[in-house]
ROKESE-966983 format. One record per residue (C-alpha): residue number from 0; residue in one letter; chain; x negated, y negated, z. Coordinates in steps of 0.001 Angstrom, whole numbers, always signed. Example, Ala and Ser with C-alpha at 12.3 -4.5 7.8 and 13.67 -1.06 7.14 Angstrom:
2
+-----+------+-------+---------+---------+---------+
:  nr : rest : kette :      c1 :      c2 :      c3 :
+-----+------+-------+---------+---------+---------+
:   0 :    a :     A :  -12300 :   +4500 :   +7800 :
:   1 :    s :     A :  -13670 :   +1060 :   +7140 :
+-----+------+-------+---------+---------+---------+
END
This chain:
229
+-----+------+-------+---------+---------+---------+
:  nr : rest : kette :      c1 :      c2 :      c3 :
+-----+------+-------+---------+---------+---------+
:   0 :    x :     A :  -30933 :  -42418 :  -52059 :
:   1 :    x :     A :  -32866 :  -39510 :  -51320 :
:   2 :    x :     A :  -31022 :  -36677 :  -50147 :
:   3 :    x :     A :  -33558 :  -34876 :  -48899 :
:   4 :    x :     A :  -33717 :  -37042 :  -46167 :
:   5 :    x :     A :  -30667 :  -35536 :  -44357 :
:   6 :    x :     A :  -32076 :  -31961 :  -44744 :
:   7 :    x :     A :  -33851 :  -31948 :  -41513 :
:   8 :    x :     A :  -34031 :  -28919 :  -39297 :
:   9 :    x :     A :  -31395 :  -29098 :  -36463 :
:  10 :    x :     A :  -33158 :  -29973 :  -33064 :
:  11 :    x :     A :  -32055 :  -27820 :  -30556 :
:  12 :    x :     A :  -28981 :  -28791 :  -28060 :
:  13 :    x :     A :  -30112 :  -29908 :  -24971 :
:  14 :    x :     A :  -29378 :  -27468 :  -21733 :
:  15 :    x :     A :  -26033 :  -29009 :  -19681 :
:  16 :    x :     A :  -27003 :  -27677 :  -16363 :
:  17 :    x :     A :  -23682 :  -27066 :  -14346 :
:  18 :    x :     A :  -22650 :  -25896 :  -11007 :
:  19 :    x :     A :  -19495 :  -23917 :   -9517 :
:  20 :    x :     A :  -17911 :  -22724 :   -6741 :
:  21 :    x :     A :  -15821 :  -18970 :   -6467 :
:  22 :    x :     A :  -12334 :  -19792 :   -5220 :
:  23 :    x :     A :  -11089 :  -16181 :   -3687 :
:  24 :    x :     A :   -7120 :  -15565 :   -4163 :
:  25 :    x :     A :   -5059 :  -12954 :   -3018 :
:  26 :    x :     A :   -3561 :  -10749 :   -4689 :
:  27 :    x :     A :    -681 :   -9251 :   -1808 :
:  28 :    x :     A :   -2461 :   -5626 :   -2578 :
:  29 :    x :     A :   -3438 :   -4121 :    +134 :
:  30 :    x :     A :   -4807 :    -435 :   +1226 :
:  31 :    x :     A :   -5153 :   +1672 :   +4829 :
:  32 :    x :     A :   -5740 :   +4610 :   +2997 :
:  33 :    x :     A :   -8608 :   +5504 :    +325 :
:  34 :    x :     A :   -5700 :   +7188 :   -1738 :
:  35 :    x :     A :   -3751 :   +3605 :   -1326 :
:  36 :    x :     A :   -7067 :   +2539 :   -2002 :
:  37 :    x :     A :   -8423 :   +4312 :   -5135 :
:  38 :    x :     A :   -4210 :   +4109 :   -6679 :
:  39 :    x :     A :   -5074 :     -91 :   -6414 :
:  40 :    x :     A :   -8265 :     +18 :   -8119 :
:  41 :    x :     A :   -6661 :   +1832 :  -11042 :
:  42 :    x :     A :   -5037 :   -1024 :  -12053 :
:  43 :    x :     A :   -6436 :   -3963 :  -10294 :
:  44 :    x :     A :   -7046 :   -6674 :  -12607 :
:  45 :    x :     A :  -10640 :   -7478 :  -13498 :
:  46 :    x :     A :  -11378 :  -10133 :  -12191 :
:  47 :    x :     A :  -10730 :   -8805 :   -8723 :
:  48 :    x :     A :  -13389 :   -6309 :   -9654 :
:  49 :    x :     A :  -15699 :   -8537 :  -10489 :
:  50 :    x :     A :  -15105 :  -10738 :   -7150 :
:  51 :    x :     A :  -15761 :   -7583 :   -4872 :
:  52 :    x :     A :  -18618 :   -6610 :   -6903 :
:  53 :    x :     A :  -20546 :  -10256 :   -7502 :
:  54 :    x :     A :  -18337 :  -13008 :   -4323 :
:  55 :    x :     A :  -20962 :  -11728 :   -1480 :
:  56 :    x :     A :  -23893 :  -13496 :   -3401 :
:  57 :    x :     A :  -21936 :  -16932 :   -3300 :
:  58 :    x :     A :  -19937 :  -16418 :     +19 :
:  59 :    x :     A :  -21644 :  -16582 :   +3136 :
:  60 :    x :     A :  -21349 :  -13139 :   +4908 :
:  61 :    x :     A :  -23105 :  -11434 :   +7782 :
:  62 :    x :     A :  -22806 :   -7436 :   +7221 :
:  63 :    x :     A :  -25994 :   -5761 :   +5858 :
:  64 :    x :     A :  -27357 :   -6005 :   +2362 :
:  65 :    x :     A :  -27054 :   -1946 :   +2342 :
:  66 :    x :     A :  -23639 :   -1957 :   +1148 :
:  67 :    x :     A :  -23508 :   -5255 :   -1028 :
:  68 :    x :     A :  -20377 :   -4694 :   -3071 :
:  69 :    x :     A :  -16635 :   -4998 :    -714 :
:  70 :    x :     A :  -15973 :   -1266 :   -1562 :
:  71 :    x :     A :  -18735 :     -84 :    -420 :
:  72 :    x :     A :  -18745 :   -1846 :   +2830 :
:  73 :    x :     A :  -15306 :    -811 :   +3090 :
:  74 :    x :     A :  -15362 :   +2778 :   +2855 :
:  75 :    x :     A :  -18640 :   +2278 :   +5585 :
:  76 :    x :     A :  -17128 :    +354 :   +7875 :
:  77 :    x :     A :  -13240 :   +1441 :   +7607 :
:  78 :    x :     A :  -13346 :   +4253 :   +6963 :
:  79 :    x :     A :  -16399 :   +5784 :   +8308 :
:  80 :    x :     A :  -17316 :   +7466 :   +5357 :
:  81 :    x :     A :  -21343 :   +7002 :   +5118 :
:  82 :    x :     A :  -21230 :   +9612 :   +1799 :
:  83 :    x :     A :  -18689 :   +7283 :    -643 :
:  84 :    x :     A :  -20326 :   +4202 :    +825 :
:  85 :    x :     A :  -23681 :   +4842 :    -282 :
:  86 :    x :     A :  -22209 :   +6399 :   -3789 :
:  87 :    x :     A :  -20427 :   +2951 :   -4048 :
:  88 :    x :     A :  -23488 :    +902 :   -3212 :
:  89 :    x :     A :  -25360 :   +1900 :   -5860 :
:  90 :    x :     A :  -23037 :   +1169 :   -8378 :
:  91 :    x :     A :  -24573 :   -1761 :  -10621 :
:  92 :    x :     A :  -22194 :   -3614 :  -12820 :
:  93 :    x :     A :  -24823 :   -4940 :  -14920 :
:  94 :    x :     A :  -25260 :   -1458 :  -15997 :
:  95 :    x :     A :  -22238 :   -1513 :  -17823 :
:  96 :    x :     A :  -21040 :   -2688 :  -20651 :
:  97 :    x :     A :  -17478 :   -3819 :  -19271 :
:  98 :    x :     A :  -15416 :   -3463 :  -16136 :
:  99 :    x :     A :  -13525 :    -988 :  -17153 :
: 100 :    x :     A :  -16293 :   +1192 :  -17519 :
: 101 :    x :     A :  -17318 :    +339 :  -14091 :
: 102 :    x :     A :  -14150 :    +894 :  -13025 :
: 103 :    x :     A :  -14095 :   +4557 :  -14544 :
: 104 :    x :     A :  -17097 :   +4820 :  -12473 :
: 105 :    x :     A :  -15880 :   +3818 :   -9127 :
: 106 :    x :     A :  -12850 :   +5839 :   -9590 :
: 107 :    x :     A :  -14596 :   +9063 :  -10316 :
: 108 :    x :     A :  -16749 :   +8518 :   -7078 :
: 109 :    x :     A :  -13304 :   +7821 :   -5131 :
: 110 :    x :     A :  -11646 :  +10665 :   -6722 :
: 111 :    x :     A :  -14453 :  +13368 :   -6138 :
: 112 :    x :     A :  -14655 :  +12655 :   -2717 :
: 113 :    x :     A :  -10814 :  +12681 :   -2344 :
: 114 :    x :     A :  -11047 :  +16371 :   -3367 :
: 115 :    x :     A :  -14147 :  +17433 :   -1401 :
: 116 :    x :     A :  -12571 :  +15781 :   +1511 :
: 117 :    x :     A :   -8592 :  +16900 :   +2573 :
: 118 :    x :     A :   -8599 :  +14559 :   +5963 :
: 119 :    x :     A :   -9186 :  +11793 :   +3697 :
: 120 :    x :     A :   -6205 :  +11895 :   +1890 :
: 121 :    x :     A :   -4483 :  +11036 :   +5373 :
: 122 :    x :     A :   -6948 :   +9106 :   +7620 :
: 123 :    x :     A :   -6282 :   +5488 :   +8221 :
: 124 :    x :     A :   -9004 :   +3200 :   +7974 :
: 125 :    x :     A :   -9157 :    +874 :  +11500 :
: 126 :    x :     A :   -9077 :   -2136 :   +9097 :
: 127 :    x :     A :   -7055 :   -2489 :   +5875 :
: 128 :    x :     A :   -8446 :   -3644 :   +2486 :
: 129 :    x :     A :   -7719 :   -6741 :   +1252 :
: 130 :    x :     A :   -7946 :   -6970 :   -2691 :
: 131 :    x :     A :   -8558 :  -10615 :   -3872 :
: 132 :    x :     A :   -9688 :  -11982 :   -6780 :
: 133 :    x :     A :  -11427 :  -14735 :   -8124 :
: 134 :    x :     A :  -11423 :  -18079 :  -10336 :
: 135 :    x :     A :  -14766 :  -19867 :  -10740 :
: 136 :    x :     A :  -14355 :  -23523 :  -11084 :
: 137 :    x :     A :  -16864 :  -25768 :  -13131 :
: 138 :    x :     A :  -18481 :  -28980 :  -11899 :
: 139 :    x :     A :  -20712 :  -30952 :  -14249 :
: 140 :    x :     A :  -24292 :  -32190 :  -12717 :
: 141 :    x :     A :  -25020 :  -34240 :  -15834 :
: 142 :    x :     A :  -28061 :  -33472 :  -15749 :
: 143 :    x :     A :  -29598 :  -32657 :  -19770 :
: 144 :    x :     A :  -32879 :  -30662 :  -19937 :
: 145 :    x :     A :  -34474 :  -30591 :  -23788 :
: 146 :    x :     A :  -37481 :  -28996 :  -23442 :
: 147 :    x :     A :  -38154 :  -25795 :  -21738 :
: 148 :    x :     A :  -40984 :  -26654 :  -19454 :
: 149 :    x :     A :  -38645 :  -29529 :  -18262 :
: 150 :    x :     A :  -36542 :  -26208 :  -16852 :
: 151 :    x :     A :  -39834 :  -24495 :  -15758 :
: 152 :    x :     A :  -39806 :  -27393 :  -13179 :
: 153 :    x :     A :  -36321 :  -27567 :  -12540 :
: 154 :    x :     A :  -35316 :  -24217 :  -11601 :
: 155 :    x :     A :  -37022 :  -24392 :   -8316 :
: 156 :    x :     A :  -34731 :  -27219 :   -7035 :
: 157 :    x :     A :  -31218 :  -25731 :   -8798 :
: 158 :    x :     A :  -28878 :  -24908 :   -6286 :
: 159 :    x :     A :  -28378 :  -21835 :   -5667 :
: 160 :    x :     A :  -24184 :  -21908 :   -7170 :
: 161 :    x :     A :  -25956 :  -23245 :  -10365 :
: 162 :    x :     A :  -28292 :  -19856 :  -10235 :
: 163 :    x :     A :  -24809 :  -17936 :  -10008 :
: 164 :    x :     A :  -23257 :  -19881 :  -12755 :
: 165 :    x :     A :  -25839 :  -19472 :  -15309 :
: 166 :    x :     A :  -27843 :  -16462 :  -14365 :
: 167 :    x :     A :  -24590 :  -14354 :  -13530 :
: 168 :    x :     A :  -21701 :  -15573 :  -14630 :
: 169 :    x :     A :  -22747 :  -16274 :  -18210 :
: 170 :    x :     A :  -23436 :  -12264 :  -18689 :
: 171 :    x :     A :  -19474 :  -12184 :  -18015 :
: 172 :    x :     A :  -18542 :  -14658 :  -20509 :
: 173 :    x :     A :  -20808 :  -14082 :  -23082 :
: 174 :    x :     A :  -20167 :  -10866 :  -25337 :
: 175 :    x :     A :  -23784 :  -10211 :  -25720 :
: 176 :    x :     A :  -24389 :  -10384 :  -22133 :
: 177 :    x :     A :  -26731 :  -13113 :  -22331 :
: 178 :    x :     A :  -27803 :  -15343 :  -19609 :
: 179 :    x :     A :  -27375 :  -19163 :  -20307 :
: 180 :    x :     A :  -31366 :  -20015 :  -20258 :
: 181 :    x :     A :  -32200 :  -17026 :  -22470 :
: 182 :    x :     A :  -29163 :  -18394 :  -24763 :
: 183 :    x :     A :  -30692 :  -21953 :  -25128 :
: 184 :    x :     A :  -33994 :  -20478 :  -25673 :
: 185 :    x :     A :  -33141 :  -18887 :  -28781 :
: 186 :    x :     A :  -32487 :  -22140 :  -30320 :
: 187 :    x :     A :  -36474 :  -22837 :  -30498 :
: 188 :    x :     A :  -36311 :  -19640 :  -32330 :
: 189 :    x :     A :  -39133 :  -17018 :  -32265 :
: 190 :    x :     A :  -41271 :  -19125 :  -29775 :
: 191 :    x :     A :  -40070 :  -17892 :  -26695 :
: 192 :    x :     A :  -38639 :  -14277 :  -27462 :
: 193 :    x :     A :  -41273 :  -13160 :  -24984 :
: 194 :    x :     A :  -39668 :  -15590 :  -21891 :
: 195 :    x :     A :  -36167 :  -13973 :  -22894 :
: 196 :    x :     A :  -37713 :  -10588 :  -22173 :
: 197 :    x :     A :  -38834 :  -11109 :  -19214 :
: 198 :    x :     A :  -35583 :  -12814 :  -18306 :
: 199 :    x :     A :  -33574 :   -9985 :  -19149 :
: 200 :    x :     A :  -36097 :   -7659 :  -16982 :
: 201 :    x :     A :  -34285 :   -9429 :  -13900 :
: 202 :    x :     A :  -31711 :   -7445 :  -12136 :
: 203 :    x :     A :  -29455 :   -9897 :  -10575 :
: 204 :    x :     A :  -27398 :   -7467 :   -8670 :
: 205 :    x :     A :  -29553 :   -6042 :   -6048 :
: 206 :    x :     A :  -31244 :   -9455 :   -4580 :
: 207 :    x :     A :  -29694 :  -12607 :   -2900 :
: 208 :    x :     A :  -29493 :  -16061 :   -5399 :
: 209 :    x :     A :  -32451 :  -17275 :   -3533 :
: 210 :    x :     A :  -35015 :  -14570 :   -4265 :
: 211 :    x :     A :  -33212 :  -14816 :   -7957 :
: 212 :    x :     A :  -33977 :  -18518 :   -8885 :
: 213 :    x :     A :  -37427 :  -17869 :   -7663 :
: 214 :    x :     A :  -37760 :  -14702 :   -9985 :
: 215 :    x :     A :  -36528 :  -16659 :  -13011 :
: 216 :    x :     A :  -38739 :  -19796 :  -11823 :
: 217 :    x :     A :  -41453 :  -17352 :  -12103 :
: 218 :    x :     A :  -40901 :  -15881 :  -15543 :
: 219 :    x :     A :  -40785 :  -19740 :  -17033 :
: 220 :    x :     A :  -44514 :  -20160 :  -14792 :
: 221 :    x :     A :  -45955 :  -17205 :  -15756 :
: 222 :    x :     A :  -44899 :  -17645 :  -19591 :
: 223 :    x :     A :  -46376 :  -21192 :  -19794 :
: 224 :    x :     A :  -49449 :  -20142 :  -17661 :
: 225 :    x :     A :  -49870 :  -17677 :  -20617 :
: 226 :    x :     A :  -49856 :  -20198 :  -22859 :
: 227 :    x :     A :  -52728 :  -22731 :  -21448 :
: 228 :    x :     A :  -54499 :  -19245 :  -20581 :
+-----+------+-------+---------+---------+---------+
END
């Protein structure tokens, strides 16, 4: 028997495209305060960070897109304080490498405006906050894609969870912070390195999962549109 015959290069694994849902819990905390406030945050865990940061793009809300992440809209709304809420707003967690960096970060916002600001140590906001946080839960679509312009055609018609759970939520559980297509691509090895650039040229955080899928639908159009070019 030849052995030969069983050294064959590995084909790549096909993509399992999933979908999820966020599931908010409480967690009791609670603040009316921003020293109540920023004492929580010290020690919330983090994945009630990441759900006040990242829930708004899955849950359907109605307050404006200028203060996307729950603190933010929080220290606007409750508290009245236009100054922290725009310092919290611009706070990207994809710009860091872990949440407890961004959690040093949001602190040291909260805590410089504590001290340029005595009546905040005492005001009470007209609504309290409540802390939550999250557990994302898996659903299977079985539906296999093998070949990459298969997901050029796909990713128009993913819903918009499956955008979350691939796009998003894979930065979170990978350690490299990949996303799940850029992941898959690597497989074919050096034959779409310039697709996974342009993938990881998307900020997720400051658009809506809509406009999202159709940036990522683009960089799989424009790459093969390169290629027939």
């Amino acid at each position: 028997m030849n052995t030969r015959q069983n050294k064959q290069d590995p084909k790549p694994q096909a993509f399992a495209l999933k979908d999820c849902a966020l599931i908010a819990i409480s967690t009791h905390r609670r603040a009316k305060t921003l020293k109540e406030f920023r004492d929580h945050i010290s020690s919330l865990d983090p994945d009630s960070l990441y759900y006040h940061f990242w829930a708004n793009l899955l849950l359907p809300h109605f307050e404006e897109r200028e203060y996307i992440n729950d603190f933010a809209g929080w220290a606007r709304h409750g508290l009245a304080d236009t100054k922290l809420a725009e310092q919290l707003a611009v706070l990207d967690p994809t710009s860091f490498d872990d949440m407890e960096e961004l959690r040093f970060h949001l602190l040291e916002y909260i805590d410089d405006r504590l001290e340029e600001s005595e009546y905040l140590q005492w005001i009470r906001a007209t609504q309290q906050f409540e802390f939550t946080r999250s557990q994302i839960v898996v659903f299977d679509t079985h539906t296999q894609i093998s070949d990459p312009r298969e997901m050029s055609n796909l990713i128009p018609r993913m819903s918009a969870s499956s955008v979350f759970y691939h796009f998003i939520d894979a930065r979170r559980r990978a350690s490299d912070k990949m996303d799940d297509f850029s992941r898959w691509l690597t497989f074919f090895g050096e034959t779409y390195q310039h697709l996974i650039e342009r993938l990881k040229g998307i900020d997720p955080y400051f658009s809506n999962l809509v406009e999202i899928r159709q940036q990522v639908a683009e960089a799989f159009q424009h790459h093969f549109a390169e290629q027939v070019s």
